[in-house]
N, C-alpha and C positions, 0 to 999 in steps of 0.2 A: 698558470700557476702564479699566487700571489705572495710575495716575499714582503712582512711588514715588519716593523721596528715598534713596537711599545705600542700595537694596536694601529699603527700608522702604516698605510701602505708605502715601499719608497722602490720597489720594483716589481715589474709582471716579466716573467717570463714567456714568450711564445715560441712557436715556429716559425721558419724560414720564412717569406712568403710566395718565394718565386727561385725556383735554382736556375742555377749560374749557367750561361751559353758557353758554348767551347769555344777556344781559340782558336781561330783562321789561323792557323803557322804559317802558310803560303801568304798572308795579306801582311800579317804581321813583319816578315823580310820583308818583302817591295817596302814598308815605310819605314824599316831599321835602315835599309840599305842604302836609301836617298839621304838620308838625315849624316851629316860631316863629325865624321871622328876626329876631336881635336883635342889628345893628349900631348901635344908638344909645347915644350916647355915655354914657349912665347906667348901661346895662351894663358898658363897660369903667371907668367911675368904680369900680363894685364890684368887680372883678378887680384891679382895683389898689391898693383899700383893704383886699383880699383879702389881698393879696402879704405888705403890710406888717405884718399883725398876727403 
């Protein structure tokens, strides 16, 4: 499908071209799990001493 403006083409609509693979849940942990959860507050101390230099 072609959407024009004043005779002017300015969009085509099409389909998908390829659908989406599923997510590995099992791969996905193993590399949430290794990856360091650092919501303590000395983290954000440095992001913010970060900011301002």
């Amino acid at each position: 499908m072609l959407i024009t403006k004043r005779g002017k083409a300015i969009a085509r609509l099409s389909s998908a071209t390829a659908p989406k693979k599923p997510i590995d849940a099992h791969a996905l942990r193993q590399v949430t799990d290794t990856q360091h959860n650092r919501t303590d507050e000395s983290f954000m101390r440095r992001v913010r001493d970060g900011a301002r230099c």
